[in-house]
Backbone as a chain_set.jsonl record, in Angstrom:
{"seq": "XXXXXXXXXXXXXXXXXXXXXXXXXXXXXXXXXXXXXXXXXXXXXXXXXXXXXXXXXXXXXXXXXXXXXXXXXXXXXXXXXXXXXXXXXXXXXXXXXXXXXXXXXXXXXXXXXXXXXXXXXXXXXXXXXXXXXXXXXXXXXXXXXXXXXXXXXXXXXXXXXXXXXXXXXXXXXXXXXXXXXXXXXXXXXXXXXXXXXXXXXX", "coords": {"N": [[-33.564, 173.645, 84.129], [-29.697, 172.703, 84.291], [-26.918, 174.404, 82.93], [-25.693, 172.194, 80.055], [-22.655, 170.92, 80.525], [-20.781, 169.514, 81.285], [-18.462, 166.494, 80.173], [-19.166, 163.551, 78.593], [-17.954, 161.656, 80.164], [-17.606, 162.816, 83.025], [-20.079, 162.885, 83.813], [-20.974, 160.164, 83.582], [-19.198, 159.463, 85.59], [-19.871, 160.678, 87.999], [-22.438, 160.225, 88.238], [-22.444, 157.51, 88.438], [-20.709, 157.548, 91.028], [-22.857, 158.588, 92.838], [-25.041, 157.029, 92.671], [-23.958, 154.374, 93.707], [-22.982, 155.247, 96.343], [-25.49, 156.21, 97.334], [-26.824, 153.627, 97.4], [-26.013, 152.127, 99.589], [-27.16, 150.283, 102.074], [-28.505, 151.825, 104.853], [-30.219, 151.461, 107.131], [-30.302, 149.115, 107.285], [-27.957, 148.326, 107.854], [-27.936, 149.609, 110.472], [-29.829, 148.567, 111.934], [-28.524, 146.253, 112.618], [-26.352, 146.455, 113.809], [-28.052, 147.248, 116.091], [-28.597, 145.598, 116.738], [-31.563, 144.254, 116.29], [-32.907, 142.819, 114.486], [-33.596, 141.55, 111.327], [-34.055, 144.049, 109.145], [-35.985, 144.28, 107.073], [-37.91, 142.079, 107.602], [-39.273, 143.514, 109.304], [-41.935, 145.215, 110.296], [-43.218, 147.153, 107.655], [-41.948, 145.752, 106.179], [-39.775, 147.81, 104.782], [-36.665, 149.57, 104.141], [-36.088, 152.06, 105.478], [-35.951, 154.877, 107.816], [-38.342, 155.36, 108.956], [-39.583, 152.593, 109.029], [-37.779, 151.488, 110.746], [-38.177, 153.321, 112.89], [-40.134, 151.618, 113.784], [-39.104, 149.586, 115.431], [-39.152, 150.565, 117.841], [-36.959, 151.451, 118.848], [-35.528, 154.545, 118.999], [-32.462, 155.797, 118.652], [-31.961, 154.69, 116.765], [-33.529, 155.091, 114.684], [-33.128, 157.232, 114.293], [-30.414, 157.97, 113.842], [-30.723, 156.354, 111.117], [-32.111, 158.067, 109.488], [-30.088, 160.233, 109.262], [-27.948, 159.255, 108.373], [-29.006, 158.188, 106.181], [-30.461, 160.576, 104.613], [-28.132, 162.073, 104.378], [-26.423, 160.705, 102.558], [-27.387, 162.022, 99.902], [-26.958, 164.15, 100.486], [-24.025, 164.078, 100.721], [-23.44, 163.421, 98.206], [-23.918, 165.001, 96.193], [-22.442, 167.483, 97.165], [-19.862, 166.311, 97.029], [-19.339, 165.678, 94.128], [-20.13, 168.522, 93.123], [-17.737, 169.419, 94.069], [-16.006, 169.355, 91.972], [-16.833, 169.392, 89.69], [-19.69, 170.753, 87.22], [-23.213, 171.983, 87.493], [-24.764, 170.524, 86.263], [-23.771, 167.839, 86.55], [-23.618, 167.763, 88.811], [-26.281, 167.876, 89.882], [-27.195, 165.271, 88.394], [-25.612, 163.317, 89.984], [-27.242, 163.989, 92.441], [-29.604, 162.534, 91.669], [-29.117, 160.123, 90.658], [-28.498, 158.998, 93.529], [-30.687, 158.855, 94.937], [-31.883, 157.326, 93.438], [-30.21, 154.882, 93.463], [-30.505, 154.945, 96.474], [-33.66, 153.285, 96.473], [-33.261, 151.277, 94.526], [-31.556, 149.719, 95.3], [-28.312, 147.918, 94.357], [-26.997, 145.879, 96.113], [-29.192, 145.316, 97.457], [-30.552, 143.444, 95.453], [-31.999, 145.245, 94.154], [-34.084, 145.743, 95.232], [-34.978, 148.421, 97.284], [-35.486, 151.116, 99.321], [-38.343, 153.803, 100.242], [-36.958, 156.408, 99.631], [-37.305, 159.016, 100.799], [-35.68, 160.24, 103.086], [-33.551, 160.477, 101.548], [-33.493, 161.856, 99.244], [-34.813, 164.365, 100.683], [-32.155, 165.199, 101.695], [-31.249, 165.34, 99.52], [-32.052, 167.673, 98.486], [-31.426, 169.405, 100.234], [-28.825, 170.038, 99.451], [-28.438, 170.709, 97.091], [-30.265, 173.211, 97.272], [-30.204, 174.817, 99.602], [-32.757, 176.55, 100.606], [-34.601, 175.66, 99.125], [-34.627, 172.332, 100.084], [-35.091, 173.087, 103.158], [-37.736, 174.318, 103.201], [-39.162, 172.327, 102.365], [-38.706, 170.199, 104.064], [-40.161, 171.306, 106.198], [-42.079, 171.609, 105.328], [-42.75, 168.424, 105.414], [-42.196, 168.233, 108.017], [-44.349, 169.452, 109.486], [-47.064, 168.138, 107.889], [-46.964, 165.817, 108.988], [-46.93, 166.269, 111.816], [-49.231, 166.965, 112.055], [-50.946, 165.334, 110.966], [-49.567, 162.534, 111.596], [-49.442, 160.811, 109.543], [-46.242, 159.341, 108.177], [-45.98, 158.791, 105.414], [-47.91, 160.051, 104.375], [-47.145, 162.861, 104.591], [-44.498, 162.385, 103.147], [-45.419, 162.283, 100.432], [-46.679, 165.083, 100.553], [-44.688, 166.71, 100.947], [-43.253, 166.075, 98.185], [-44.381, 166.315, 96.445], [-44.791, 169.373, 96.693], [-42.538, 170.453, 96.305], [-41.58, 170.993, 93.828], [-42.715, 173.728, 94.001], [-41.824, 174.848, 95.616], [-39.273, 175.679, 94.329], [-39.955, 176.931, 92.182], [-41.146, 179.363, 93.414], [-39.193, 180.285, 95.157], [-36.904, 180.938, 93.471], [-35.216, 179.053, 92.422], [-35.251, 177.827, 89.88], [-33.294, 176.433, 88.481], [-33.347, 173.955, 89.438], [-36.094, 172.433, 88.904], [-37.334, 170.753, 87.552], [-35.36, 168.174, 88.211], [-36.68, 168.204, 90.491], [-39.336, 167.675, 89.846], [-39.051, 165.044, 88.769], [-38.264, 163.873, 91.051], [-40.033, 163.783, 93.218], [-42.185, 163.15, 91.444], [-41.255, 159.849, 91.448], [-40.769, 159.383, 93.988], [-43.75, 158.99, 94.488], [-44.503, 156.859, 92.847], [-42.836, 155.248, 94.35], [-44.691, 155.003, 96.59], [-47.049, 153.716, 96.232], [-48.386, 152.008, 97.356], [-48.82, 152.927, 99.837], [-50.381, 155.108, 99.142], [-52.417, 153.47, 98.342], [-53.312, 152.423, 101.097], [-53.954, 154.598, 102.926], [-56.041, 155.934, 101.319], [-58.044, 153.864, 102.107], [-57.697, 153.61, 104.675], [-55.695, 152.161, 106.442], [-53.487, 152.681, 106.523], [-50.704, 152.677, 108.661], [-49.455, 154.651, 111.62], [-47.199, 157.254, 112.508], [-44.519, 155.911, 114.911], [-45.665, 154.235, 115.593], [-45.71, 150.744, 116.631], [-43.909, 147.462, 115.394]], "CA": [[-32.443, 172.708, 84.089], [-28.97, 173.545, 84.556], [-26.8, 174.289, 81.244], [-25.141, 170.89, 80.176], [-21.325, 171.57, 80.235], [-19.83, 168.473, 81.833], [-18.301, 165.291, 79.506], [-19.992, 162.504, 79.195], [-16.797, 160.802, 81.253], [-17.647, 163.262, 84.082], [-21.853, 162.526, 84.309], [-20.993, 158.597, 84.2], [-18.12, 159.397, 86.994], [-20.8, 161.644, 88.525], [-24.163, 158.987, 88.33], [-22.119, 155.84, 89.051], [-20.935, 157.257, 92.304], [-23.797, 158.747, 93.244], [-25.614, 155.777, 92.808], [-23.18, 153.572, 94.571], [-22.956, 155.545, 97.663], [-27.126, 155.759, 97.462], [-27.327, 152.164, 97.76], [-25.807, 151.57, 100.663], [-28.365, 149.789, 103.063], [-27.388, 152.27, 106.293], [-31.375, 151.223, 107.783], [-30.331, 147.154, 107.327], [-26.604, 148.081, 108.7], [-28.16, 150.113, 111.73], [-30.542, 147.486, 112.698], [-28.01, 144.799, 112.881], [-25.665, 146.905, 114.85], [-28.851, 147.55, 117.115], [-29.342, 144.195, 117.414], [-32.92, 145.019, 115.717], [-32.966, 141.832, 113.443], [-33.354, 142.092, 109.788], [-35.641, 145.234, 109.115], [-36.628, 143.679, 105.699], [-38.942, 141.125, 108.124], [-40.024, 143.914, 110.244], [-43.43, 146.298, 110.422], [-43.203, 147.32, 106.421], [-40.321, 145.456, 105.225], [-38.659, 149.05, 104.494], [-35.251, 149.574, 104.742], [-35.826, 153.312, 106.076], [-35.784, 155.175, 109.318], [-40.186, 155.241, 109.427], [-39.614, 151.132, 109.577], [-36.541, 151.156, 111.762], [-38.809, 153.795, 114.297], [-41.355, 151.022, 114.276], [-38.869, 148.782, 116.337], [-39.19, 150.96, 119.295], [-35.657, 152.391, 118.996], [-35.681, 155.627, 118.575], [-31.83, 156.366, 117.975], [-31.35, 154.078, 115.544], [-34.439, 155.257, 113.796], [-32.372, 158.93, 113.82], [-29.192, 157.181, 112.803], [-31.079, 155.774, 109.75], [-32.456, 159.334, 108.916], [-29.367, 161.149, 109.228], [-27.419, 158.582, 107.102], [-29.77, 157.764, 104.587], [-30.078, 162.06, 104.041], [-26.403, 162.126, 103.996], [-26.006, 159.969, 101.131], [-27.757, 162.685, 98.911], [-26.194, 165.677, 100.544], [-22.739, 163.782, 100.08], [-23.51, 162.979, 96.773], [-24.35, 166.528, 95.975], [-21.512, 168.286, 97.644], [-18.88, 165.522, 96.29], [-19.306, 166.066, 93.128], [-19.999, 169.841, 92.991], [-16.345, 170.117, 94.37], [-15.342, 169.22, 90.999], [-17.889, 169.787, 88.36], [-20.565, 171.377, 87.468], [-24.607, 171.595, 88.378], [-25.709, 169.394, 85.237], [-23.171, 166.627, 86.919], [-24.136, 167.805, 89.999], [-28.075, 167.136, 89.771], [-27.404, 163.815, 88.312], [-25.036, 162.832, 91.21], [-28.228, 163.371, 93.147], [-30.591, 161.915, 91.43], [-28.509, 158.44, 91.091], [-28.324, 158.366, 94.911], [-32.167, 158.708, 95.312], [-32.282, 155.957, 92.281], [-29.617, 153.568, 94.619], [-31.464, 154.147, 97.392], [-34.484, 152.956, 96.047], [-33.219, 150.331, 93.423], [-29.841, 149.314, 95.473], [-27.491, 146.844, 93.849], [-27.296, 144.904, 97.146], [-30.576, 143.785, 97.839], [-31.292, 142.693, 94.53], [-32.885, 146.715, 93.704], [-35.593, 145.805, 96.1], [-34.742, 149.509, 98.725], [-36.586, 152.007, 100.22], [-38.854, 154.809, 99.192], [-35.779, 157.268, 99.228], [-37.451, 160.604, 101.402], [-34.749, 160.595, 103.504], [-32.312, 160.94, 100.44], [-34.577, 163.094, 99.176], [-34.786, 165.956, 101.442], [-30.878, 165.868, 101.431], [-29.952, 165.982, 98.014], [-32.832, 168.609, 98.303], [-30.51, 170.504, 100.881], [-27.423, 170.445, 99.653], [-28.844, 171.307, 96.219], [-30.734, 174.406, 97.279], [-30.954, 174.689, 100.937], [-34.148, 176.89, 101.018], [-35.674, 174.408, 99.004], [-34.775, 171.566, 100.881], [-35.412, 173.449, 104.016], [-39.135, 174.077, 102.7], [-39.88, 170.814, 101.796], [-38.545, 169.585, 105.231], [-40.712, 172.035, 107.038], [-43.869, 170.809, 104.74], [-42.344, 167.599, 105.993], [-42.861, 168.369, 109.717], [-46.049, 169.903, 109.359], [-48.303, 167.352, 108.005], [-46.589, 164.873, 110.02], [-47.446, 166.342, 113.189], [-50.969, 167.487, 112.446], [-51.754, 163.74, 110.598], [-49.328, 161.624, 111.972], [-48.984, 159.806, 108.749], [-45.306, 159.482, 107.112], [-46.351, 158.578, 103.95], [-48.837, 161.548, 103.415], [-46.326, 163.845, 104.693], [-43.509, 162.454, 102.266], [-46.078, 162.75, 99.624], [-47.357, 166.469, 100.308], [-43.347, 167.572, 100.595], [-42.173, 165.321, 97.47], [-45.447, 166.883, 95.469], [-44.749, 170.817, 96.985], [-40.823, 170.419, 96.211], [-41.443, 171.858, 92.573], [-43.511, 174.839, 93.53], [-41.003, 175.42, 96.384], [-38.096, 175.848, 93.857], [-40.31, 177.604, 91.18], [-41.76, 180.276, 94.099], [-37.781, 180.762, 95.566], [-36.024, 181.68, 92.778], [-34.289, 178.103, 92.091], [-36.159, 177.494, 88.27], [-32.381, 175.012, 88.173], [-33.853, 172.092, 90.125], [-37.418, 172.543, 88.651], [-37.163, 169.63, 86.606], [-35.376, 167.676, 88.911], [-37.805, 167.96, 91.542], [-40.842, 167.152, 89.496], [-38.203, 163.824, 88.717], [-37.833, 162.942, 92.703], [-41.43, 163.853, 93.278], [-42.388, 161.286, 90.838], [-40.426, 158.31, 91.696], [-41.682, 159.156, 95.263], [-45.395, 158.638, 94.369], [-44.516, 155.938, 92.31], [-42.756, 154.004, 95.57], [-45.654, 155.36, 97.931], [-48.16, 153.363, 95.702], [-49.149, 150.78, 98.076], [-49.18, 153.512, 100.746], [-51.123, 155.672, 99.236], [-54.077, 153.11, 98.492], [-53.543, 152.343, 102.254], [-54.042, 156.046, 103.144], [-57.733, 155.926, 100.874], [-59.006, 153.11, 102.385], [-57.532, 154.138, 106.205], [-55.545, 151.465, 106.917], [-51.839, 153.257, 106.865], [-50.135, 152.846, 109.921], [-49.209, 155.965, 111.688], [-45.519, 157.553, 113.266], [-44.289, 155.608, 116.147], [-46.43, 152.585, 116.1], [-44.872, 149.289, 116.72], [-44.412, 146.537, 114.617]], "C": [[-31.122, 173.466, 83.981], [-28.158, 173.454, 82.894], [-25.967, 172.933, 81.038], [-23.843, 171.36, 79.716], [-20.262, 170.496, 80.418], [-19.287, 167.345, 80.301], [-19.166, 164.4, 79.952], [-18.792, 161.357, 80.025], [-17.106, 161.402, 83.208], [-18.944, 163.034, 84.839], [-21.278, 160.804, 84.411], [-20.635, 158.818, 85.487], [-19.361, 159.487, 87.748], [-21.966, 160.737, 89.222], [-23.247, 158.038, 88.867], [-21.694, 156.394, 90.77], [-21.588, 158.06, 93.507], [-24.934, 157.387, 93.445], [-24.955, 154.329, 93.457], [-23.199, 153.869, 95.972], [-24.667, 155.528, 98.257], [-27.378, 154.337, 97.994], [-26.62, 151.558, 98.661], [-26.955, 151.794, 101.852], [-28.224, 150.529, 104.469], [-29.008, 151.807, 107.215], [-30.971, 149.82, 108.303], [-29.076, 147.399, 108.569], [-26.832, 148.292, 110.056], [-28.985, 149.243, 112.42], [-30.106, 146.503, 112.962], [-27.522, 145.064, 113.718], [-26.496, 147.048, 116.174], [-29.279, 146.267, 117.765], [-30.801, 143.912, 117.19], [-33.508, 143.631, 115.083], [-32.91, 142.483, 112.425], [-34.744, 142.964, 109.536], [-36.023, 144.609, 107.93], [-37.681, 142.257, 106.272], [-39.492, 141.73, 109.297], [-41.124, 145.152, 109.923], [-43.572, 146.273, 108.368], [-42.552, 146.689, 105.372], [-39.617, 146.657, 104.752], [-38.047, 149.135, 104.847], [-35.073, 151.228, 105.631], [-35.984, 153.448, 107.216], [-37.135, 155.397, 109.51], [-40.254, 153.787, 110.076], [-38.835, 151.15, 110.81], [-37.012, 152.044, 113.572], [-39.91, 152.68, 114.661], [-40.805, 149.783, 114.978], [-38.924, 149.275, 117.925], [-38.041, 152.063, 119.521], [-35.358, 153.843, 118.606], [-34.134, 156.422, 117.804], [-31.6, 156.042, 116.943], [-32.134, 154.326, 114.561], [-33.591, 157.09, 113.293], [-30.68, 158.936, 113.441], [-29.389, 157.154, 111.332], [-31.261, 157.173, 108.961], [-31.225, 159.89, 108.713], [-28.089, 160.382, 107.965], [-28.032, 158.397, 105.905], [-29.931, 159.345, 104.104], [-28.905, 162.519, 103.564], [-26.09, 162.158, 102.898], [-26.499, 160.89, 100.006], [-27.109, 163.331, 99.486], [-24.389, 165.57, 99.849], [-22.176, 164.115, 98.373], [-23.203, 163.944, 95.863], [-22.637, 167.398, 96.053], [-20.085, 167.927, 97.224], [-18.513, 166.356, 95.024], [-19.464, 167.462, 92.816], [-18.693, 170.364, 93.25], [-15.411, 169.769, 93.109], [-15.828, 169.053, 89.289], [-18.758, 170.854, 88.56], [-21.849, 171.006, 87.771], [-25.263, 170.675, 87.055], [-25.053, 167.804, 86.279], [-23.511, 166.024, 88.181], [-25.664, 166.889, 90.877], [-28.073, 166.014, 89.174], [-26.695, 163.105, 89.295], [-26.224, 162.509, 92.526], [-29.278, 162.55, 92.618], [-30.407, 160.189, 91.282], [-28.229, 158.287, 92.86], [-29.805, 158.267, 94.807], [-32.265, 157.564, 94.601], [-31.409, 154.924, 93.297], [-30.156, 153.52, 95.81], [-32.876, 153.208, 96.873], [-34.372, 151.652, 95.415], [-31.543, 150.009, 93.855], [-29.173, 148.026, 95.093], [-27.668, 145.64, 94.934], [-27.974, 144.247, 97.614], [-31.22, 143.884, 96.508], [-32.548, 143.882, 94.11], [-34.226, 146.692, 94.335], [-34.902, 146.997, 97.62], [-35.703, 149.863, 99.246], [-37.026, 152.921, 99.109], [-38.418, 156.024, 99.248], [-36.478, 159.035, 100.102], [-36.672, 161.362, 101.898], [-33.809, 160.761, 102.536], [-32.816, 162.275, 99.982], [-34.536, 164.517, 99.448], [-32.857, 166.498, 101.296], [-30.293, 165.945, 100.597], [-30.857, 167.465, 98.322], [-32.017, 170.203, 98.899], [-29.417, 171.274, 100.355], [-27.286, 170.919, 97.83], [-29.095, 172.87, 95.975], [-31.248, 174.78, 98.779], [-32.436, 175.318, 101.274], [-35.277, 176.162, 100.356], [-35.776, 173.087, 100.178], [-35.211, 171.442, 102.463], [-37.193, 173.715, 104.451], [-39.672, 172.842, 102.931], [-39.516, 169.721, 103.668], [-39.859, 170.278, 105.883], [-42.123, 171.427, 106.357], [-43.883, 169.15, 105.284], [-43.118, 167.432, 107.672], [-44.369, 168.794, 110.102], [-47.371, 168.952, 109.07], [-48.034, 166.038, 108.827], [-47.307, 164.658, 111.912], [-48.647, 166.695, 113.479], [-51.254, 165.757, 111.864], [-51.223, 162.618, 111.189], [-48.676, 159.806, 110.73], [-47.412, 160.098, 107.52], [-45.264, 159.517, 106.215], [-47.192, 159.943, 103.097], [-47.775, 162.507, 103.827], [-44.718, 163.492, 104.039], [-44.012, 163.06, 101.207], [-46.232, 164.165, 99.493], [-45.467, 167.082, 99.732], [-42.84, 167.638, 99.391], [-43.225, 166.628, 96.27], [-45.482, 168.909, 95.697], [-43.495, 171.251, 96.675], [-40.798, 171.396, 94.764], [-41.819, 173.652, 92.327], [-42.554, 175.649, 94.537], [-39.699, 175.996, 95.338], [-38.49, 176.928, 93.03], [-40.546, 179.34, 92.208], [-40.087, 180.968, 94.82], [-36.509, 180.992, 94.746], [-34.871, 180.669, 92.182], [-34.214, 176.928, 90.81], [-34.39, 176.381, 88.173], [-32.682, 173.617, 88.347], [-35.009, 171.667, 89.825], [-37.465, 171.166, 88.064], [-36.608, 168.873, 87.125], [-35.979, 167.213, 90.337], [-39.362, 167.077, 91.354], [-39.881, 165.274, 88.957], [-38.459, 163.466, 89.856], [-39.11, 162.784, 92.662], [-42.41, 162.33, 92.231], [-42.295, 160.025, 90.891], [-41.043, 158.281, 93.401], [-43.163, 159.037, 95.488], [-45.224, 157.381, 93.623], [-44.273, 154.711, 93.814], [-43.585, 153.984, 96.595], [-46.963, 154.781, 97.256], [-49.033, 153.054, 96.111], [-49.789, 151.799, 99.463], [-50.452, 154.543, 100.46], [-52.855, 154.906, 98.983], [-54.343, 152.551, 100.094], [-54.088, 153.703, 102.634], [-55.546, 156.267, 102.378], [-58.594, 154.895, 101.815], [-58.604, 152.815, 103.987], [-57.178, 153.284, 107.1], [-54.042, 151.845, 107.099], [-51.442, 152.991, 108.116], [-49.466, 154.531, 110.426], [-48.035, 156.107, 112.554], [-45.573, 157.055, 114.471], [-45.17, 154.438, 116.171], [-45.385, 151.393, 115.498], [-44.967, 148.122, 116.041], [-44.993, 145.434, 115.207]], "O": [[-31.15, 174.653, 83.659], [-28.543, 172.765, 81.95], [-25.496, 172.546, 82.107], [-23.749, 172.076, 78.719], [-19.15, 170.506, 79.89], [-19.949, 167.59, 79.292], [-19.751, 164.283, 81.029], [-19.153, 160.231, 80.364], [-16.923, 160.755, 84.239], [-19.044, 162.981, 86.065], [-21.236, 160.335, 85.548], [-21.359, 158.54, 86.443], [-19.908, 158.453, 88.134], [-22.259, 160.624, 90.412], [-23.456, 157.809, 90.059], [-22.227, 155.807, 91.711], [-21.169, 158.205, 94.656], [-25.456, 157.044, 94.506], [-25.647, 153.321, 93.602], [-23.392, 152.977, 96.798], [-25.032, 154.997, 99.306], [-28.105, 154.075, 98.952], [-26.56, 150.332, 98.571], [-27.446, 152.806, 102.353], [-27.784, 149.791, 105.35], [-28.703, 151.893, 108.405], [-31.21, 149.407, 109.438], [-29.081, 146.95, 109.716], [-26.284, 147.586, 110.902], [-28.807, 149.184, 113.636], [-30.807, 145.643, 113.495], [-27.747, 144.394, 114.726], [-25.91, 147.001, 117.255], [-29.937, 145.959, 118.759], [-31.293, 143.213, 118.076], [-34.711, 143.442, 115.265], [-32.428, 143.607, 112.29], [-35.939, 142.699, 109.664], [-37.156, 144.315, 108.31], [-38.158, 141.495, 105.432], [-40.047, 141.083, 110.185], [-40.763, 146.012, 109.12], [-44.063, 145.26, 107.868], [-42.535, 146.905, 104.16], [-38.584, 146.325, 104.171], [-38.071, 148.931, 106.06], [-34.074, 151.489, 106.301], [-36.175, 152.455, 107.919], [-37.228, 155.785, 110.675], [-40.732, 153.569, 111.19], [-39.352, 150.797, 111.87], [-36.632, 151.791, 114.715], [-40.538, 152.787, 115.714], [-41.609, 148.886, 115.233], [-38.78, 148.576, 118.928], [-38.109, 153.137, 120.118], [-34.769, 153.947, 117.53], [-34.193, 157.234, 116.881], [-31.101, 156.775, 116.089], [-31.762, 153.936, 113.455], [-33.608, 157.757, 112.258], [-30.004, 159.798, 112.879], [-28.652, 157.658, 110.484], [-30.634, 157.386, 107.923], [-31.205, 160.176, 107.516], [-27.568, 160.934, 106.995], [-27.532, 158.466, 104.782], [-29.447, 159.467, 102.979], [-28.699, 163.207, 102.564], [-25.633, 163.08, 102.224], [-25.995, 160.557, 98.934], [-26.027, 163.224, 98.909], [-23.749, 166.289, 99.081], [-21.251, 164.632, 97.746], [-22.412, 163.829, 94.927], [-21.938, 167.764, 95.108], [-19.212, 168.778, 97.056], [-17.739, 167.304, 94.884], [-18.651, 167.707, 91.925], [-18.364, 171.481, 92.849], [-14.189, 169.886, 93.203], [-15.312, 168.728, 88.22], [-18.798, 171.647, 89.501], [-21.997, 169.892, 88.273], [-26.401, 170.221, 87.175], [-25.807, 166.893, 86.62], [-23.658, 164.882, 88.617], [-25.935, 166.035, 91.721], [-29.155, 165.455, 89.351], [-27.249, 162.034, 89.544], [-26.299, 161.532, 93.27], [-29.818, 161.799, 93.43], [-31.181, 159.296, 91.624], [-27.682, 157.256, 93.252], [-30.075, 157.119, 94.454], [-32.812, 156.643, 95.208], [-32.1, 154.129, 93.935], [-30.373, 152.444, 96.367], [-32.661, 152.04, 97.197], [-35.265, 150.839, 95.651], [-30.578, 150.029, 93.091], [-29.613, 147.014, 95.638], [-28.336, 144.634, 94.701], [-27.865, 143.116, 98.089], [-32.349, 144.366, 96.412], [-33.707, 143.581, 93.824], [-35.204, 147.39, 94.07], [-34.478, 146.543, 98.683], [-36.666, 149.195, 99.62], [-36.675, 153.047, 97.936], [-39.225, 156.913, 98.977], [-35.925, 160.094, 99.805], [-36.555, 162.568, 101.682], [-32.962, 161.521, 103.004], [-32.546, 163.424, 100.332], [-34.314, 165.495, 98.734], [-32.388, 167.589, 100.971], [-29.152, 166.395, 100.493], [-30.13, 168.457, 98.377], [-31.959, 171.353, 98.462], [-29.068, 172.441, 100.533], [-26.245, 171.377, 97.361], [-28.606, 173.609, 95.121], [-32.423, 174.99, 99.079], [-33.204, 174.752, 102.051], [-36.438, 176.028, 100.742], [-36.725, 172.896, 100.938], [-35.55, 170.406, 103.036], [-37.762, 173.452, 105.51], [-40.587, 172.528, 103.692], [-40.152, 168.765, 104.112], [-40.733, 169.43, 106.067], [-43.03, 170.872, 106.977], [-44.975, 168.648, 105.551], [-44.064, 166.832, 108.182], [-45.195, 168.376, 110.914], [-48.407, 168.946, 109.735], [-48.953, 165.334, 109.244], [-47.76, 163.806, 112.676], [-49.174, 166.788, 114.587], [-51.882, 165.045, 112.647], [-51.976, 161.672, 111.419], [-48.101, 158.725, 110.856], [-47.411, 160.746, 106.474], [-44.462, 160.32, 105.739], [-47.161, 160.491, 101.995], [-47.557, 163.157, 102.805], [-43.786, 164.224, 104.371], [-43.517, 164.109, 100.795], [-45.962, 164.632, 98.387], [-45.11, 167.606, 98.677], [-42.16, 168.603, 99.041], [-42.762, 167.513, 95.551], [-46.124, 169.624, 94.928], [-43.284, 172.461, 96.756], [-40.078, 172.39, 94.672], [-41.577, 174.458, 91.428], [-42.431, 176.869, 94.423], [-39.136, 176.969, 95.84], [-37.723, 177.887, 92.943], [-40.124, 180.378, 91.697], [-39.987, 182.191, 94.917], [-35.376, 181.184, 95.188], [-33.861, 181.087, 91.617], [-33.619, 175.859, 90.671], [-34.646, 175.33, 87.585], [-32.423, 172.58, 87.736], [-35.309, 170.568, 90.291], [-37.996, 170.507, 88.958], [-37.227, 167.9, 86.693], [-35.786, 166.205, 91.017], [-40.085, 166.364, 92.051], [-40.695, 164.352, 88.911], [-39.085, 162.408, 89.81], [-39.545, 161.759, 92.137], [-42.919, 161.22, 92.38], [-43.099, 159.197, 90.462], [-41.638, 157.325, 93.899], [-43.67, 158.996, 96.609], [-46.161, 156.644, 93.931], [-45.005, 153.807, 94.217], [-43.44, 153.161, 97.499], [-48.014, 155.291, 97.644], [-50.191, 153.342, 95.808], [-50.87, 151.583, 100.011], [-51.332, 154.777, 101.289], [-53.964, 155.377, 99.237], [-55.5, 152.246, 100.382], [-55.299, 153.541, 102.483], [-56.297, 156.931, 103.093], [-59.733, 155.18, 102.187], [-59.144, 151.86, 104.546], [-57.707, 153.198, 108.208], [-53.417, 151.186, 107.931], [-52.409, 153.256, 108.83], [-49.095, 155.383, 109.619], [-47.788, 155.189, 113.337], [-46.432, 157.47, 115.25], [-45.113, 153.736, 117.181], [-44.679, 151.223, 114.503], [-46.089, 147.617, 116.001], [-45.477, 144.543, 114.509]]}, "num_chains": 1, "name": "protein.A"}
């Protein structure tokens, strides 16, 4: 963990708008603009860019990704331009929490991967760069999003501990957590081999 140095005026600042900018719906916004309907009545009901690829659309499914990652890297990089890494690492960790638990829809979000990987980046890029790459990997040998959020979210700690970044250790085994917690339903889909897999249509 990093050393705690900030006020507690600067971690509220810090968490509240991290967690404000987190919870903006950019999956719901991009599917309206796409003309998509309301992704919250399509394939998963998830507001992320796995649901938003299961309308067919492919940019808007790489829209959703690149915004919804954003929002942690932002988050991250914001606040580091004026604090420090205790204020820092809670800046990300309230975006992953607003995605997930966003004010707007009534704290019913997404299961935050795409935030995820980019607080992960802009945290420690060779972590987050890792954990992407464990990302791509079981993706393209299984095909299933869910197990390949899982393996990354669950390898994220050993990536930080094995590269020299023992700061985020403890915030990783945090994300990692909350991402098995929202992959609940997926993962008893994934035992009993009924998951849906990348690119299929709702």
């Amino acid at each position: 963990m990093p050393e705690m140095t900030s006020t507690l005026a600067t971690l509220l600042a810090a968490g509240l708008f991290g967690y404000l900018l987190g919870s903006v719906p950019f999956g719901i916004v991009i599917a309206r603009v796409f003309g998509l309907g309301d992704l919250r009545k399509i394939g998963s009901g998830n507001i992320g860019a796995t649901n938003v690829l299961r309308t067919g659309n492919k940019l808007a499914a790489f829209l959703t990704l690149v915004l919804d990652s954003g929002k942690g890297a932002i988050a991250v990089l914001v606040v580091r331009a004026f604090a420090t890494e205790d204020a820092v690492q809670l800046a990300g960790l309230a975006a992953f929490i607003g995605h997930c638990f966003p004010v707007w829809l009534r704290f019913k979000g997404g299961k935050g991967v795409a935030t995820f990987l980019g607080t992960l980046i802009a945290l420690a890029w060779p972590v987050g760069l890792a954990a992407c790459g464990a990302w791509l990997i079981v993706a393209a040998i299984m095909r299933y999003s869910s197990l390949a959020a899982l393996f990354a979210a669950g390898m994220s700690p050993v990536f930080a501990a094995l590269l020299g970044q023992g700061a985020i250790f403890i915030l990783c085994i945090a994300l990692a957590a909350l991402i098995y917690v929202r992959h609940w339903d997926n993962i008893r889909r994934l035992r009993a081999g009924t998951e849906s897999k990348i690119g299929k249509k709702a």
